[in-house]
N, CA, C and O atoms as CSV, one atom per row, in Angstrom:
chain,resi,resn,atom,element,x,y,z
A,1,UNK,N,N,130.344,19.405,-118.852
A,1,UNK,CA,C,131.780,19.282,-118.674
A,1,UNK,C,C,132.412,18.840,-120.001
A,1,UNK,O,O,131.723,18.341,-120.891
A,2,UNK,N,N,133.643,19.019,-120.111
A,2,UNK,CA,C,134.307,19.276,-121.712
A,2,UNK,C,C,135.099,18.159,-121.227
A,2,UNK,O,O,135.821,18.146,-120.231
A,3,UNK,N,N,134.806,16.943,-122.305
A,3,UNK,CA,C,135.586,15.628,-122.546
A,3,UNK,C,C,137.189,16.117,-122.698
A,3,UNK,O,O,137.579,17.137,-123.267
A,4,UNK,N,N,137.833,15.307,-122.164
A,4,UNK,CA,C,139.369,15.275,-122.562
A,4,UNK,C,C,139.425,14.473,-123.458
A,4,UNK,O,O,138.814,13.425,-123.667
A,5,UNK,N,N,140.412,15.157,-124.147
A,5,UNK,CA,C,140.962,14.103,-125.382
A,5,UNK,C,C,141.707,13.352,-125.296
A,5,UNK,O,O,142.217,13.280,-124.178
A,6,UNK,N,N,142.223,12.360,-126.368
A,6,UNK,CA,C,143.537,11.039,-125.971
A,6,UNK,C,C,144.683,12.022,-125.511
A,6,UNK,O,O,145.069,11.964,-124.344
A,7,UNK,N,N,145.343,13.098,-126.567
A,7,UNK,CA,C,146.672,13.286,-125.673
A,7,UNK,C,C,146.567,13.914,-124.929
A,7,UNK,O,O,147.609,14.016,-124.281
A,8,UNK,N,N,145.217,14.917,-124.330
A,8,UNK,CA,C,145.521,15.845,-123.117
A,8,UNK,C,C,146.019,14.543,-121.696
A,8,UNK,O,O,146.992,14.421,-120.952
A,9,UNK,N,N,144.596,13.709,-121.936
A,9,UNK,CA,C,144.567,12.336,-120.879
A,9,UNK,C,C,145.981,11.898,-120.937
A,9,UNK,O,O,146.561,11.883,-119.851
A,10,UNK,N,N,146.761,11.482,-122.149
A,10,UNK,CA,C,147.650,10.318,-121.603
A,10,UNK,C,C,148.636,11.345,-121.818
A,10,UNK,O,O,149.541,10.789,-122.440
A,11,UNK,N,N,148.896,12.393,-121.654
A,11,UNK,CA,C,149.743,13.700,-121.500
A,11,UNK,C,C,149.929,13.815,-119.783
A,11,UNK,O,O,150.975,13.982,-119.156
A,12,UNK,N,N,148.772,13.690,-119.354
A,12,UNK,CA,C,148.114,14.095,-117.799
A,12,UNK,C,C,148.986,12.788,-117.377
A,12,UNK,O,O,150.136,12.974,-116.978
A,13,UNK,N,N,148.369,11.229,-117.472
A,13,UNK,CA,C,148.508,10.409,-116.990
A,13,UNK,C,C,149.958,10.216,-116.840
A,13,UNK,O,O,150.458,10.099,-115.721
A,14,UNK,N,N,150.754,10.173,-118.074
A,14,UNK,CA,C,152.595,10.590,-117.792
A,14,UNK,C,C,153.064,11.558,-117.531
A,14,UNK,O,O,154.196,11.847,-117.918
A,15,UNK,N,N,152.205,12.479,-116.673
A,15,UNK,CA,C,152.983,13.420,-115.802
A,15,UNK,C,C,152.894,12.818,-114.467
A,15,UNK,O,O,153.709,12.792,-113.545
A,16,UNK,N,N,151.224,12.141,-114.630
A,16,UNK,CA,C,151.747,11.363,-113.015
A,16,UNK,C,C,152.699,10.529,-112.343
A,16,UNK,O,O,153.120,10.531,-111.186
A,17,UNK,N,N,152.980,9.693,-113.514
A,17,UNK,CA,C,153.892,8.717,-113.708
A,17,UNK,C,C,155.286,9.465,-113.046
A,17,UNK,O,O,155.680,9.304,-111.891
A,18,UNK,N,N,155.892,10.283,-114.041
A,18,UNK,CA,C,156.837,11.131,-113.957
A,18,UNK,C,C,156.913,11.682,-112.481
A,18,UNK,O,O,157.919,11.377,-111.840
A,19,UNK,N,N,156.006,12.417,-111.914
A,19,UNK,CA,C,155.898,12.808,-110.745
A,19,UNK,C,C,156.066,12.178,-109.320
A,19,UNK,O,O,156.481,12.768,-108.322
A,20,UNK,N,N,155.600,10.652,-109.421
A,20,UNK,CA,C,156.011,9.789,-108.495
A,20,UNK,C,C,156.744,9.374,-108.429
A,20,UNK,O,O,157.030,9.088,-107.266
A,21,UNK,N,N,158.061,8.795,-109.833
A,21,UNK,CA,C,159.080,8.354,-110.015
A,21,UNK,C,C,159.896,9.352,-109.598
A,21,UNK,O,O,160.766,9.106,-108.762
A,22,UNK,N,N,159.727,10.673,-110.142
A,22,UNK,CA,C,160.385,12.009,-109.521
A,22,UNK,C,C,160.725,12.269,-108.319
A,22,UNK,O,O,161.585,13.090,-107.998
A,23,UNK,N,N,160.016,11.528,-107.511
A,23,UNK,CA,C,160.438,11.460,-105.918
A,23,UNK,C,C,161.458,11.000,-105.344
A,23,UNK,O,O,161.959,11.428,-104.304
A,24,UNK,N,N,161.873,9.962,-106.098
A,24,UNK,CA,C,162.646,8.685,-106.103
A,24,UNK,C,C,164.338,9.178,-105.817
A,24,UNK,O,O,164.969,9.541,-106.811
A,25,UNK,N,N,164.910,9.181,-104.711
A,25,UNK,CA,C,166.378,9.309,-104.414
A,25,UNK,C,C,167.273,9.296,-105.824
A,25,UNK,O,O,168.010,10.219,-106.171
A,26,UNK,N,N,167.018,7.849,-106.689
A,26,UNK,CA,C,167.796,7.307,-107.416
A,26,UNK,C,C,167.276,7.926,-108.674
A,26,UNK,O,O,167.945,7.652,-109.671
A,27,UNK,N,N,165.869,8.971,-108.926
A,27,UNK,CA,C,165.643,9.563,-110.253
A,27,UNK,C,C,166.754,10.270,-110.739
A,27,UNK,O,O,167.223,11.216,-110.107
A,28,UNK,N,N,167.253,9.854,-111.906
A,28,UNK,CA,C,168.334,10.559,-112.841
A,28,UNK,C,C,168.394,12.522,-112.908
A,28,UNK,O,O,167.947,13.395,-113.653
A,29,UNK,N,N,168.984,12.476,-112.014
A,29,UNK,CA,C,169.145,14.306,-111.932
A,29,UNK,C,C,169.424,14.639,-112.977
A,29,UNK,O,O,168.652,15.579,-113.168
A,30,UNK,N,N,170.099,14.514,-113.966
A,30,UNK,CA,C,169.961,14.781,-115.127
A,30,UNK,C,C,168.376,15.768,-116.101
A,30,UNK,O,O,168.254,16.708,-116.886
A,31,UNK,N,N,167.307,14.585,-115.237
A,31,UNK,CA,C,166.220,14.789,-116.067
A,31,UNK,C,C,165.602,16.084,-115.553
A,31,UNK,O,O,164.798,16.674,-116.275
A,32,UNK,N,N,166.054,16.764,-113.861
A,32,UNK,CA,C,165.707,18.181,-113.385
A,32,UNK,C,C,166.142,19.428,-114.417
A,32,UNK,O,O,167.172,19.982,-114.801
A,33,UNK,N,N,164.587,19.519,-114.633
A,33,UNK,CA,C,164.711,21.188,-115.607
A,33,UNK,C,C,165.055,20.611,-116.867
A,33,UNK,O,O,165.588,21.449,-117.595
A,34,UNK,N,N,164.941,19.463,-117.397
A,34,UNK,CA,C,165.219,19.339,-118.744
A,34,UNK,C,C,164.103,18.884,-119.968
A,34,UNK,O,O,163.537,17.798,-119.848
A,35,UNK,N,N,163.843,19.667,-121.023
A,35,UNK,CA,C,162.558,18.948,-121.738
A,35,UNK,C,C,162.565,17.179,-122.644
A,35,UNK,O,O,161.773,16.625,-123.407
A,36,UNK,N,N,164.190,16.709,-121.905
A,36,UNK,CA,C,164.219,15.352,-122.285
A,36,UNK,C,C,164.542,14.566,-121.286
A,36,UNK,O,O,165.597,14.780,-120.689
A,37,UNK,N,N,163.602,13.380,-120.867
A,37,UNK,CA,C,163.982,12.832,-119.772
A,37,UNK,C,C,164.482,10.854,-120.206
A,37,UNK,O,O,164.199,10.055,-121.099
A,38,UNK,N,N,165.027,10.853,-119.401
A,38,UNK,CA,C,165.272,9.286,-119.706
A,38,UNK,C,C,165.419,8.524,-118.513
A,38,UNK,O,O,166.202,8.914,-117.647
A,39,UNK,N,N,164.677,7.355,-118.349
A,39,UNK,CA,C,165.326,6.503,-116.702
A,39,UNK,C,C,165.207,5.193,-117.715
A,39,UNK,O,O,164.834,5.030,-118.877
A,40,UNK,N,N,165.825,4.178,-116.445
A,40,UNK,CA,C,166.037,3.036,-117.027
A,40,UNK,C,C,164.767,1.699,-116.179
A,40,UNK,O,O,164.492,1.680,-114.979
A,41,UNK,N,N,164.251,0.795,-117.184
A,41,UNK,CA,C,163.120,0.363,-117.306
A,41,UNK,C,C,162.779,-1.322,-117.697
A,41,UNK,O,O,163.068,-1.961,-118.709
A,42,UNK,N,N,162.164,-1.666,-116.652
A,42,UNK,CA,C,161.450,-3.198,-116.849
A,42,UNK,C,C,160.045,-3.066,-117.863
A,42,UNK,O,O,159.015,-2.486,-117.519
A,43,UNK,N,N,160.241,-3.677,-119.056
A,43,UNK,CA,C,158.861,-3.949,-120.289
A,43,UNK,C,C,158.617,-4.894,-120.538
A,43,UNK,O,O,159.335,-5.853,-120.821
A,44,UNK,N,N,156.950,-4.732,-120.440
A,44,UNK,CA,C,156.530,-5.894,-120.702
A,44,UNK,C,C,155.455,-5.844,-121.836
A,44,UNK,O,O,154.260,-5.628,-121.632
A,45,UNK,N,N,155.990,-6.057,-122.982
A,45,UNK,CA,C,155.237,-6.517,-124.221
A,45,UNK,C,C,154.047,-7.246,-124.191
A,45,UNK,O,O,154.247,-8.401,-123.814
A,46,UNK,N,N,152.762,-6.968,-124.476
A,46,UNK,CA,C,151.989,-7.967,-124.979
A,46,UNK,C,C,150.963,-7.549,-126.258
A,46,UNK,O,O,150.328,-6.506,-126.415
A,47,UNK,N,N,151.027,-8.595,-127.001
A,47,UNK,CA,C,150.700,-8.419,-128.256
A,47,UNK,C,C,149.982,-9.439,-128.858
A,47,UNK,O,O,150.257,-10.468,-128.241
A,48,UNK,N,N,149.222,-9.665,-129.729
A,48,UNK,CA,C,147.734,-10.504,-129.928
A,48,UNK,C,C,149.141,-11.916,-130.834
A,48,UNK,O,O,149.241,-13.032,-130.324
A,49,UNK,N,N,149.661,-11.689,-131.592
A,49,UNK,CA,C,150.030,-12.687,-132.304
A,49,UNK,C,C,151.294,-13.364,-131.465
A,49,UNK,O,O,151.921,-14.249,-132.048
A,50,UNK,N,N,151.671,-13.008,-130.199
A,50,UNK,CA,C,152.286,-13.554,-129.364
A,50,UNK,C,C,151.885,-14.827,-128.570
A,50,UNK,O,O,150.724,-14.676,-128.192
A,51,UNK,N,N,152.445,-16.158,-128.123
A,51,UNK,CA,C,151.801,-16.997,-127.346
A,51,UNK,C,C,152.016,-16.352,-125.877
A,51,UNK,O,O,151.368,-16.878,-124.972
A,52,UNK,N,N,152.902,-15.215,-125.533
A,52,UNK,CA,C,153.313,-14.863,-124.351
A,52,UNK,C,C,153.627,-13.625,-124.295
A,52,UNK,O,O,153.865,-13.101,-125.384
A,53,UNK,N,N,153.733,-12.748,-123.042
A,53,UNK,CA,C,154.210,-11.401,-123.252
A,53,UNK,C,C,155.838,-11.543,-123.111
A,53,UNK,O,O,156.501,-12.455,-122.617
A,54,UNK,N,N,156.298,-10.146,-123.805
A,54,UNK,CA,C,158.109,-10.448,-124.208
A,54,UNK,C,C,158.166,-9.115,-122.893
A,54,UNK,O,O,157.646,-8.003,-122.810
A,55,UNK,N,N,159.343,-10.153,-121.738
A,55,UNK,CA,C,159.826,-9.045,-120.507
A,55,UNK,C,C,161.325,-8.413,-121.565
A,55,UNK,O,O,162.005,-9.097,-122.331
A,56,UNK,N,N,161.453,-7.189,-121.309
A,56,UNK,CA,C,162.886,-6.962,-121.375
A,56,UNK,C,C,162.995,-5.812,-120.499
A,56,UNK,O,O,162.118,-5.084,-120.034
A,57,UNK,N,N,164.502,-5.801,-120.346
A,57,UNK,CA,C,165.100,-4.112,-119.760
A,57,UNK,C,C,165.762,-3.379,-120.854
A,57,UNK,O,O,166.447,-3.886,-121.743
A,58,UNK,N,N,165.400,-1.747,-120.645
A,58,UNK,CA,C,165.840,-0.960,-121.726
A,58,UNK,C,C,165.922,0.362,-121.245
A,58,UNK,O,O,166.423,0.458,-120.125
A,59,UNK,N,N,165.486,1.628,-121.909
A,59,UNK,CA,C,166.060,2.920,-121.231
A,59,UNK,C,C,164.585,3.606,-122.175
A,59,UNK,O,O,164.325,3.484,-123.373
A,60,UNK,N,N,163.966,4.195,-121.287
A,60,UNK,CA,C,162.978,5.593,-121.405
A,60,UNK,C,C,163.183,6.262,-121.900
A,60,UNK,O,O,164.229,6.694,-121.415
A,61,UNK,N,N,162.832,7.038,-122.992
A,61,UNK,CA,C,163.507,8.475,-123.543
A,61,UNK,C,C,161.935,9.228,-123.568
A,61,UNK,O,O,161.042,8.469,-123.946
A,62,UNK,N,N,161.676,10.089,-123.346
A,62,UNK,CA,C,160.919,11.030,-123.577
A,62,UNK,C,C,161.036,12.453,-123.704
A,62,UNK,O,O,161.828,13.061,-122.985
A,63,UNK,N,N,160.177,13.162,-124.722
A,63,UNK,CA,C,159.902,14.573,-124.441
A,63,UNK,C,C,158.619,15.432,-123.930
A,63,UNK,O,O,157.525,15.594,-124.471
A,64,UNK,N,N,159.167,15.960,-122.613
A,64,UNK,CA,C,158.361,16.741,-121.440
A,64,UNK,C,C,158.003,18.518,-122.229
A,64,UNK,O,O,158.633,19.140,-123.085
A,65,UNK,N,N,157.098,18.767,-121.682
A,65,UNK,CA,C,156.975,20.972,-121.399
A,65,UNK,C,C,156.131,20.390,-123.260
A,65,UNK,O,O,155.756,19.345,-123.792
A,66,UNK,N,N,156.241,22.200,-123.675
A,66,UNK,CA,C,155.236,22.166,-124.815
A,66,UNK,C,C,156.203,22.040,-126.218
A,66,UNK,O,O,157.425,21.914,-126.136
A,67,UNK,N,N,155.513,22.092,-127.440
A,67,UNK,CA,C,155.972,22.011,-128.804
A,67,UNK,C,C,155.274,20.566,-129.283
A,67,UNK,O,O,154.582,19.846,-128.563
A,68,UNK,N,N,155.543,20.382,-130.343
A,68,UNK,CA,C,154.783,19.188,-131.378
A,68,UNK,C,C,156.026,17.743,-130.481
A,68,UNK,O,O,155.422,16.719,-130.801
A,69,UNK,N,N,156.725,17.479,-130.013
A,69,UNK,CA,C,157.031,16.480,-129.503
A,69,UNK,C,C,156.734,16.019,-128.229
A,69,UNK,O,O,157.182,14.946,-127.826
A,70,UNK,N,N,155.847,16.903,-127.398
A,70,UNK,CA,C,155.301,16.548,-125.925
A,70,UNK,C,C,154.603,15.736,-125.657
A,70,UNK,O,O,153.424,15.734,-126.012
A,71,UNK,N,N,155.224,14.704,-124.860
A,71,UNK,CA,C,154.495,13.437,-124.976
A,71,UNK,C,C,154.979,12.347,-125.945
A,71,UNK,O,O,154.264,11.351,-126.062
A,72,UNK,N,N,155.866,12.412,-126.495
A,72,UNK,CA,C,156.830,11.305,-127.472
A,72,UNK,C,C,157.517,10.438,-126.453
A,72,UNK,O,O,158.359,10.800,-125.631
A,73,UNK,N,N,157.167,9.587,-126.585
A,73,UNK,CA,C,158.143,8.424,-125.549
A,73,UNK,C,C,159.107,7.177,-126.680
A,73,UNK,O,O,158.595,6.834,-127.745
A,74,UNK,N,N,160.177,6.754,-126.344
A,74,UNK,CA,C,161.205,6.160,-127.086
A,74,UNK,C,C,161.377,5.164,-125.898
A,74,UNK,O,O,161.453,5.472,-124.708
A,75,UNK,N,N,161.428,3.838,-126.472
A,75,UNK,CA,C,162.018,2.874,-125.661
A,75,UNK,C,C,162.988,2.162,-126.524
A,75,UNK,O,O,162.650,1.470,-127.485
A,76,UNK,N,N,164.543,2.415,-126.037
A,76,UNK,CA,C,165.480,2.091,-126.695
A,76,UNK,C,C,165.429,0.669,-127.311
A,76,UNK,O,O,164.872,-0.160,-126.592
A,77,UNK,N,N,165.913,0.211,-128.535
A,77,UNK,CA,C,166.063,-1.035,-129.042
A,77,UNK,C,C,167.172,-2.135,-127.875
A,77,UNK,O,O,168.032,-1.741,-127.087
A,78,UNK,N,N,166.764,-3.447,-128.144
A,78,UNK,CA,C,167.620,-4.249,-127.354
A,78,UNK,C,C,167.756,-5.498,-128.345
A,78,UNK,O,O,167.521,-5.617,-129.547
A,79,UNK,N,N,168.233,-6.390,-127.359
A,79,UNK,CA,C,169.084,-7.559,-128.348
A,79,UNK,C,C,167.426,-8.410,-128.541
A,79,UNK,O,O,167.140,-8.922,-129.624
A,80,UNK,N,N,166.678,-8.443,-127.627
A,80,UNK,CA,C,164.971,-8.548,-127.803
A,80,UNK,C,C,164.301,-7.970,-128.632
A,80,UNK,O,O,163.471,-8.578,-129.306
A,81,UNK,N,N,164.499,-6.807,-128.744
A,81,UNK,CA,C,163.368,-6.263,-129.317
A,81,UNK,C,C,163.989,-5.030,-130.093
A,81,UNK,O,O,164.686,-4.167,-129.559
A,82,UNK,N,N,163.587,-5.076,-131.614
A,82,UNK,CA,C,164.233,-3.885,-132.184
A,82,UNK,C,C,162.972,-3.098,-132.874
A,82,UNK,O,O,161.821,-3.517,-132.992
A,83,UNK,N,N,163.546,-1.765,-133.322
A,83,UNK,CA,C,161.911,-1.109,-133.702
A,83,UNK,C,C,161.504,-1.610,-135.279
A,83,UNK,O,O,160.446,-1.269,-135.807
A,84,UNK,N,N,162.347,-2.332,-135.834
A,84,UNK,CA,C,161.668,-2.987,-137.375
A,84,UNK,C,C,160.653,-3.490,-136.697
A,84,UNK,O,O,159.540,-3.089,-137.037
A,85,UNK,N,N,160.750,-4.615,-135.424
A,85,UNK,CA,C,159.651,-5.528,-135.097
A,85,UNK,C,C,158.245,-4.912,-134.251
A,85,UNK,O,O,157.061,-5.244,-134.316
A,86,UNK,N,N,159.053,-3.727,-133.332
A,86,UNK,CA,C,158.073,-4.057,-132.324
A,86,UNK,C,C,157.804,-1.916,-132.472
A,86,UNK,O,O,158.596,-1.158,-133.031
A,87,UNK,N,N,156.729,-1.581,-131.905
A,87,UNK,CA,C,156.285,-0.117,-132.239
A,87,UNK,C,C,157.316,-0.103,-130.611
A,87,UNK,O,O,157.072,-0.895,-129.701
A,88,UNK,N,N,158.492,0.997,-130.532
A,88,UNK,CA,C,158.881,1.243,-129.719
A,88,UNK,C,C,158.945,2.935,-129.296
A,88,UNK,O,O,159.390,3.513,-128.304
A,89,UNK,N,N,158.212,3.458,-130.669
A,89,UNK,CA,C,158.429,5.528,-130.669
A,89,UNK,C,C,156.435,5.416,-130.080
A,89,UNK,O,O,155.509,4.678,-130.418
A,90,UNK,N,N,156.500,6.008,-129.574
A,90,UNK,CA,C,154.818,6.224,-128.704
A,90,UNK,C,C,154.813,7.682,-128.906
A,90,UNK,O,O,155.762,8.460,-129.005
A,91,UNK,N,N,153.345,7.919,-128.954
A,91,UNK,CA,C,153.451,9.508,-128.750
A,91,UNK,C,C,151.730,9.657,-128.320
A,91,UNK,O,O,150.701,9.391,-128.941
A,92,UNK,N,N,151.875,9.959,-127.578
A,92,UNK,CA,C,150.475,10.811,-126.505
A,92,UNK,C,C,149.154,11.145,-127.972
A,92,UNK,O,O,147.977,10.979,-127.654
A,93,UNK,N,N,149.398,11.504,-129.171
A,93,UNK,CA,C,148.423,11.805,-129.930
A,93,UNK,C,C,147.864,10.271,-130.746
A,93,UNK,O,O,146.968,10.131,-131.578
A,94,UNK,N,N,148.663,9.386,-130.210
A,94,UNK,CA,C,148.242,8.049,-131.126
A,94,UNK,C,C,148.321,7.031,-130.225
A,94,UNK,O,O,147.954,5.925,-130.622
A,95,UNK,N,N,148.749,7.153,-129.002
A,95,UNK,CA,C,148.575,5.650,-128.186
A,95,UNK,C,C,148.010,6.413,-126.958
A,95,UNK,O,O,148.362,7.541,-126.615
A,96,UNK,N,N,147.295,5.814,-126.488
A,96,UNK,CA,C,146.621,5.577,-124.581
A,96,UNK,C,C,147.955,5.436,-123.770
A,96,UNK,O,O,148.677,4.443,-123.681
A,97,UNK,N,N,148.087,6.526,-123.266
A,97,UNK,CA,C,149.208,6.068,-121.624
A,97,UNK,C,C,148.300,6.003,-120.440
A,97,UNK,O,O,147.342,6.773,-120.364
A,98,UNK,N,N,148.551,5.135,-119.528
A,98,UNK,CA,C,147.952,5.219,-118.259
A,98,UNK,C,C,148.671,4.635,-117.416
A,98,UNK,O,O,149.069,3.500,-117.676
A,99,UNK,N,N,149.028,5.284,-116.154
A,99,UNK,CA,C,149.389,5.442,-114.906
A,99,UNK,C,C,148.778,4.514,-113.876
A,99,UNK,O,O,147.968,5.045,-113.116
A,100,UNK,N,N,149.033,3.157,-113.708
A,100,UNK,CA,C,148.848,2.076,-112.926
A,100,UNK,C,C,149.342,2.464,-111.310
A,100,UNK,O,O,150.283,2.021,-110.651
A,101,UNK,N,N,148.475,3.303,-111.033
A,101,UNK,CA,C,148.747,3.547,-109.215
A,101,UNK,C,C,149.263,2.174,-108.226
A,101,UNK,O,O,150.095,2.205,-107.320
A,102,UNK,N,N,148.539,1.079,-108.686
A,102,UNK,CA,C,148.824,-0.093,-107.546
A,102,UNK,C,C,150.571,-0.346,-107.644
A,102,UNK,O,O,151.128,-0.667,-106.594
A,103,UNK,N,N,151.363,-0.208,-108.829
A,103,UNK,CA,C,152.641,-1.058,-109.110
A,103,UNK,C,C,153.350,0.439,-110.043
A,103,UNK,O,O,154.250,0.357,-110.878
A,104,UNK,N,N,152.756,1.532,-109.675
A,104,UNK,CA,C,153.395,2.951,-110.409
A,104,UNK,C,C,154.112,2.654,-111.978
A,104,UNK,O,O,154.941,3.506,-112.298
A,105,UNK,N,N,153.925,1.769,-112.771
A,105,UNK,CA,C,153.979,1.742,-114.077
A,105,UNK,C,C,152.870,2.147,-114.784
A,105,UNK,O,O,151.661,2.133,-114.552
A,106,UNK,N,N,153.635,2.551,-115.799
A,106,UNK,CA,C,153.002,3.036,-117.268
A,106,UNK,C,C,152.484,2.125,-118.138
A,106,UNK,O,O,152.899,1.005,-118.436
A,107,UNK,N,N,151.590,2.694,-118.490
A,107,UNK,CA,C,150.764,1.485,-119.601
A,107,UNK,C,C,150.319,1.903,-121.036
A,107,UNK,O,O,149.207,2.367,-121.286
A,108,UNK,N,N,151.220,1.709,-121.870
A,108,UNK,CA,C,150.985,2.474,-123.055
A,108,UNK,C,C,150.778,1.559,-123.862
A,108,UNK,O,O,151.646,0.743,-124.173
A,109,UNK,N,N,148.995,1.564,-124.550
A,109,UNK,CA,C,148.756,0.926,-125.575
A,109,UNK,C,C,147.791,1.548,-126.770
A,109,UNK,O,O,146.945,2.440,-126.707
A,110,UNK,N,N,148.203,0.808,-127.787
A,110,UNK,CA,C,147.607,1.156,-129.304
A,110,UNK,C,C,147.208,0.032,-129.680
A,110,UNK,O,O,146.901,-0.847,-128.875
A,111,UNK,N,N,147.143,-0.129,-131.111
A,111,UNK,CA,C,146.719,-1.036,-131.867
A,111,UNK,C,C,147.233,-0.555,-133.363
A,111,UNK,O,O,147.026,0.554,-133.856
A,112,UNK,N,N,148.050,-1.804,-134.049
A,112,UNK,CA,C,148.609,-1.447,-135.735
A,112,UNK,C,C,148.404,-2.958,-135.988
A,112,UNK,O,O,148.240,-3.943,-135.268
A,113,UNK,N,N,148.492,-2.696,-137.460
A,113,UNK,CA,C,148.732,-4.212,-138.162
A,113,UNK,C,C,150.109,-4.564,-138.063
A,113,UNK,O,O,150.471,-5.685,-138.420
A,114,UNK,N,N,150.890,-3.752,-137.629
A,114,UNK,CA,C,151.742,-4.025,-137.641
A,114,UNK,C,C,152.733,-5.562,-136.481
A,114,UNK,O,O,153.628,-6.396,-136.617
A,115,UNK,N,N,151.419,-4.898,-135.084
A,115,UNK,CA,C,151.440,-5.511,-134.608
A,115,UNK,C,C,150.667,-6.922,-134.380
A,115,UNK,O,O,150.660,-7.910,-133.646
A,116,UNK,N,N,150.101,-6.418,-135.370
A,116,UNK,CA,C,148.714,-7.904,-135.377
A,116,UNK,C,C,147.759,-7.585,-134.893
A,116,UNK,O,O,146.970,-8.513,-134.718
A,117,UNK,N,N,147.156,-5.781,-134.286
A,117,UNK,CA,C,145.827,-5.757,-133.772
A,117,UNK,C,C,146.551,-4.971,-132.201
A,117,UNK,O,O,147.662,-4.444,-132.157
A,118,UNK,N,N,145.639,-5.078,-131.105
A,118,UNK,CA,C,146.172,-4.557,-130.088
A,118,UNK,C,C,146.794,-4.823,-129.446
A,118,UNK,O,O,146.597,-6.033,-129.332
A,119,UNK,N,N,148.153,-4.334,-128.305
A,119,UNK,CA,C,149.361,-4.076,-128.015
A,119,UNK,C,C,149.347,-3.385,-126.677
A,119,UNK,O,O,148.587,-2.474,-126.350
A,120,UNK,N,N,150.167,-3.869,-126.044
A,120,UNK,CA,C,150.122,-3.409,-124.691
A,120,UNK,C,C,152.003,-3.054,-124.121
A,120,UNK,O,O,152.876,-3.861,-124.440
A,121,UNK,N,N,152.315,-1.915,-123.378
A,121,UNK,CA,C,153.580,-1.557,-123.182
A,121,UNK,C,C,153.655,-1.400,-121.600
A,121,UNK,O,O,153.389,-0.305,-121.104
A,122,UNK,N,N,154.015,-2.477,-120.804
A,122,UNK,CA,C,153.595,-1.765,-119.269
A,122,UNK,C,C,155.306,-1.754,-119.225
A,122,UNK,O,O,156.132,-2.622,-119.504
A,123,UNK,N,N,155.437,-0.298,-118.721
A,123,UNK,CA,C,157.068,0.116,-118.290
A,123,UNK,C,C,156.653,-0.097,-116.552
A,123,UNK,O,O,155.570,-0.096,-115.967
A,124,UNK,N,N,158.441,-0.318,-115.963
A,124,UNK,CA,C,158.289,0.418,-114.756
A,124,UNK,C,C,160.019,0.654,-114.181
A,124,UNK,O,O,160.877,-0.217,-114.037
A,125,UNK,N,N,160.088,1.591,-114.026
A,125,UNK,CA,C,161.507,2.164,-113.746
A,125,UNK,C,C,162.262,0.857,-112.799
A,125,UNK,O,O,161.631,0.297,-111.902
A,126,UNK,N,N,163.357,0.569,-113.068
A,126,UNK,CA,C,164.138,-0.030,-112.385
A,126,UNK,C,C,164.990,0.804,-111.542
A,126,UNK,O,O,166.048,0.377,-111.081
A,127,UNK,N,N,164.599,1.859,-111.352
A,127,UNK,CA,C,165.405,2.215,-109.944
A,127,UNK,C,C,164.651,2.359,-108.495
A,127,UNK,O,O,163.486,1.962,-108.521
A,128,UNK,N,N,164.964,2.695,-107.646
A,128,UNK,CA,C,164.300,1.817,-106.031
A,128,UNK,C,C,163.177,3.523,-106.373
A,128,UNK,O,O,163.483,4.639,-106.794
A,129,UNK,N,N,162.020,2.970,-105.975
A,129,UNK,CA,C,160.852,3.650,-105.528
A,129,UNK,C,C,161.317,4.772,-104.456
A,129,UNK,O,O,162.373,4.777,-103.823
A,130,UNK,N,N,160.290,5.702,-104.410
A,130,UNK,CA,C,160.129,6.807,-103.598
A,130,UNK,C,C,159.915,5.929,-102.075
A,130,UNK,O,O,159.301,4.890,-101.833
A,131,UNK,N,N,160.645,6.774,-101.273
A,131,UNK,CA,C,160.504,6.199,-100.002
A,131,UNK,C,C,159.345,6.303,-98.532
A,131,UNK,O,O,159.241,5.914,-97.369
A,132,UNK,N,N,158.406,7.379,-99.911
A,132,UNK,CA,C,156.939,7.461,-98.674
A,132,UNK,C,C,156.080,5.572,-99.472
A,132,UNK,O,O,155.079,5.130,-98.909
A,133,UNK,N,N,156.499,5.042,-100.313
A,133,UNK,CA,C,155.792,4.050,-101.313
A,133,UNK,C,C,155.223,2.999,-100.105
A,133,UNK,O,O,154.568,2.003,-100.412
């Protein structure tokens, strides 16, 4: 059997993501049929040179379907967290996404010096869940 690679996997894993949130009454129609999607989102930072993980709310941006940006995820800057400080552009060929079935958030992590070593991104949409949940 033929190993998957990092972005086919965390390509796969944020479609699942996408797909369950997709259910959701309150998913942004907007994002139907479009190769850019955005919802709005509870993060939770954790990072090695931190004494604690940093919660904030912010807004999802991603690009869905094929071309060199599939799988780019953007988590908008806030009065918390801006992208000088914190890696907020992700992209499926350089970070691990994974799809947390128990609590349907995303879990996107890497590792930079930037951050001090390894880094953890758990999103989860702030709008009300699918109603089979």
């Amino acid at each position: 059997m033929r190993q998957e690679n990092r972005e086919t996997r965390s390509i796969r894993e944020f479609g699942a993501f996408r797909r369950y949130w997709g259910q959701s009454d309150a998913y942004p129609e907007v994002n139907f049929g479009n190769n850019h999607i955005w919802i709005p989102v509870a993060a939770v930072y954790t990072w090695p040179i931190s004494r604690a993980p940093l919660s904030f709310r912010s807004t999802l941006r991603a690009y869905v379907g094929s071309g060199p940006d599939d799988g780019q995820i953007d988590i908008d800057d806030t009065t918390k967290v801006k992208i000088e400080d914190f890696h907020l552009r992700f992209h499926a060929r350089w970070q691990d996404y994974r799809y947390d079935k128990s609590d349907h958030a995303l879990v996107i992590s890497g590792s930079s010096d930037k951050m001090g070593g390894d880094y953890s991104v758990r999103v989860t949409p702030t709008i009300e869940p699918p109603e089979d949940d």
